[in-house]
C-alpha positions as CSV (number, residue, x, y, z in Angstrom):
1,X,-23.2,-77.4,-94.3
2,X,-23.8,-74.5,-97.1
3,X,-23.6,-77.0,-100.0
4,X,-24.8,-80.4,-101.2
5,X,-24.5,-82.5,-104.3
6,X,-26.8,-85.1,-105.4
7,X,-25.4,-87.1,-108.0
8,X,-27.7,-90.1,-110.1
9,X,-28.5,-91.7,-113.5
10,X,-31.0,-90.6,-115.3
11,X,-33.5,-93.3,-115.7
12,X,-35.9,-94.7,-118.0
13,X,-38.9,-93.7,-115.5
14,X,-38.5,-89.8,-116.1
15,X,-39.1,-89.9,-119.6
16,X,-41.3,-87.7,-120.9
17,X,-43.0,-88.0,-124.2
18,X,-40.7,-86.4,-126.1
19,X,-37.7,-88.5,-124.8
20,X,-36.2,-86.3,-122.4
21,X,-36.2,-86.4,-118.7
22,X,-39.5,-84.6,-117.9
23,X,-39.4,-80.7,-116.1
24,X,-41.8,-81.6,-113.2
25,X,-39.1,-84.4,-112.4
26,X,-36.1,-82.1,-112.9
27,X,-38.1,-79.7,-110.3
28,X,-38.2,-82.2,-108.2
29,X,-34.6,-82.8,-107.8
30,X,-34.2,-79.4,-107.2
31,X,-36.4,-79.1,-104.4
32,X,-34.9,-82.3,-102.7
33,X,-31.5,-80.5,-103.1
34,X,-32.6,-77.2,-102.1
35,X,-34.3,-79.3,-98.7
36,X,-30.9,-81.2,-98.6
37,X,-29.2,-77.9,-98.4
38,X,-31.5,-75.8,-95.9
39,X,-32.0,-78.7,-93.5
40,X,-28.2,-79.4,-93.1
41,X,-27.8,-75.7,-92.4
42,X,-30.7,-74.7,-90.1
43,X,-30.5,-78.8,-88.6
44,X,-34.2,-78.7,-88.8
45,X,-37.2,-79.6,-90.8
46,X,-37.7,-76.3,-93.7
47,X,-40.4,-76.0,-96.0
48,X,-40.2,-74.7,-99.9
49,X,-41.9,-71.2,-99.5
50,X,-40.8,-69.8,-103.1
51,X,-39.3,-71.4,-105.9
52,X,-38.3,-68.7,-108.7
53,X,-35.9,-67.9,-111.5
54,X,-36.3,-71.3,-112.8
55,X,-34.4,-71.2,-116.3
56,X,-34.2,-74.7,-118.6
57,X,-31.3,-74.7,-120.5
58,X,-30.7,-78.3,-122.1
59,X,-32.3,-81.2,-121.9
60,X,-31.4,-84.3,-119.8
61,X,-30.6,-87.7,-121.6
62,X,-31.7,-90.7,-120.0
63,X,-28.6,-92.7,-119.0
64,X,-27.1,-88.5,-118.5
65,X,-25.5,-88.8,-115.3
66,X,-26.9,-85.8,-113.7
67,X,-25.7,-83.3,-110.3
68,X,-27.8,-81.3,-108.7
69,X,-25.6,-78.8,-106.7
70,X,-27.7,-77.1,-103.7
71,X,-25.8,-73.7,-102.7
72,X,-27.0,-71.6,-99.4
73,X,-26.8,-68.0,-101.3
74,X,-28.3,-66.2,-98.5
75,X,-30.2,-66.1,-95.2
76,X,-32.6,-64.0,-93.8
77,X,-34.1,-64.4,-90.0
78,X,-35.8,-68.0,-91.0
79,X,-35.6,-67.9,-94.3
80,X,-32.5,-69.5,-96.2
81,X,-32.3,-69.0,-99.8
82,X,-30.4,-71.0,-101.8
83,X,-28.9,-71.7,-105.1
84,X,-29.8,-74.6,-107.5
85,X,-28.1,-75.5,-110.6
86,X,-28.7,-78.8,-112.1
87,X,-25.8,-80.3,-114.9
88,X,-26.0,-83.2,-117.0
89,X,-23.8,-85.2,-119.4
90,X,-22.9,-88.8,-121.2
91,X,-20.6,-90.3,-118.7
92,X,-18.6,-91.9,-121.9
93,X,-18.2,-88.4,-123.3
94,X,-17.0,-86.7,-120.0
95,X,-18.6,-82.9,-120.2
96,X,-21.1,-81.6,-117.8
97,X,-23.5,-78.8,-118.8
98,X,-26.1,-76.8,-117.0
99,X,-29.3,-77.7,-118.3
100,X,-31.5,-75.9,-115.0
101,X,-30.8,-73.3,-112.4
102,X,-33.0,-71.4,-110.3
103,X,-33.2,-69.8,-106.9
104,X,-35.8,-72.0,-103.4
105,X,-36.2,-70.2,-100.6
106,X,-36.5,-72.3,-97.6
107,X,-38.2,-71.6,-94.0
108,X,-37.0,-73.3,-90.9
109,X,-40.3,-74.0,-89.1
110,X,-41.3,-75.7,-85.6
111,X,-43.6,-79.1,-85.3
112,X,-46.5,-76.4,-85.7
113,X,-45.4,-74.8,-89.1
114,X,-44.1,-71.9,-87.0
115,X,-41.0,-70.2,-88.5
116,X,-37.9,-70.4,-86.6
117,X,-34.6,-68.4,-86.7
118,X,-32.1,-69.8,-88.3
119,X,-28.0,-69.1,-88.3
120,X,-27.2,-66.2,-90.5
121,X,-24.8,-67.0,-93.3
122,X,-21.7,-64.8,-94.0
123,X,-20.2,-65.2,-97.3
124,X,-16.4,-65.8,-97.4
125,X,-15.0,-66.3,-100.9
126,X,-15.4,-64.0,-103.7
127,X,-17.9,-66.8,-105.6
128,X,-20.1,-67.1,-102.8
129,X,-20.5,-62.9,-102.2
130,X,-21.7,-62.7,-105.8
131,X,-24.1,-65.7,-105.0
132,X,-25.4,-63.6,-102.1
133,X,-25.5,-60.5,-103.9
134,X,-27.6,-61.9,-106.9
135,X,-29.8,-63.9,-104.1
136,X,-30.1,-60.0,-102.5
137,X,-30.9,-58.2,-105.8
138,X,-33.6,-61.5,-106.6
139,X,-35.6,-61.0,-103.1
140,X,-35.2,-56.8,-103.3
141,X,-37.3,-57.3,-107.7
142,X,-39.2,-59.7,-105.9
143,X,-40.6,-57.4,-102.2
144,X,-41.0,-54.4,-105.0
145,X,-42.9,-56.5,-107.7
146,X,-45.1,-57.3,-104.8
147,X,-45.5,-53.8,-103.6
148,X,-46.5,-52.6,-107.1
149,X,-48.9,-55.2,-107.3
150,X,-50.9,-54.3,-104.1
């Protein structure tokens, strides 16, 4: 599967102090989405090796009924990097908007923490070969802010 969405309520428990579902929380969802996502695909246990791009947009009302929509953008030989965008909205008004996106990179990895290879992902409609050529242009910033940083 190269997609997942979790849907839920926003509940009274991910308050923050200023009334709005808390950021750690919302990163949390994204990370069990972004797992969602890579384990369905690789049909073994990943682990979160980068999360990045991370961009708040709104915040999320408790009571919001909230997706999180998980989106395999790209793989590499283990890796599997995928897209995250998280929407919210009153239920009684009936509009979604994306309050978070960002880009997880998963690795598929063996009972020792080994990676393992995982199936390569080819892109087939026109929305998903942008998603893979934004994931690309993402991992191609991040290898050369690395290399200037050495």
């Amino acid at each position: 599967m190269s997609s997942i969405t979790l849907r839920f309520l926003a509940e009274p428990s991910t308050v923050n102090f200023g009334g709005k579902v808390h950021g750690g929380t919302v990163m949390k969802w994204i990370d069990e989405a972004g797992y969602a996502c890579a384990t369905s695909w690789s049909k073994r246990y990943c682990v979160t090796v980068f999360i990045g791009s991370i961009r708040f947009h709104r915040p999320i009302m408790i009571g919001d009924l909230v997706e999180v929509e998980a989106r395999l953008a790209y793989t590499g030989t283990s890796s599997m990097n995928i897209s995250v965008e998280v929407r919210s909205g009153d239920m009684k008004g009936g509009g979604m908007h994306t309050t978070t996106e960002c880009l997880i990179v998963f690795v598929s990895v063996d009972s020792h923490g080994r990676p393992l290879p995982v199936d390569p992902f080819a892109p087939s409609t026109p929305e998903q070969i942008a998603l893979a050529a934004r994931a690309r242009k993402h991992i191609d910033a991040s290898r050369a802010g690395s290399a200037a940083g050495d």
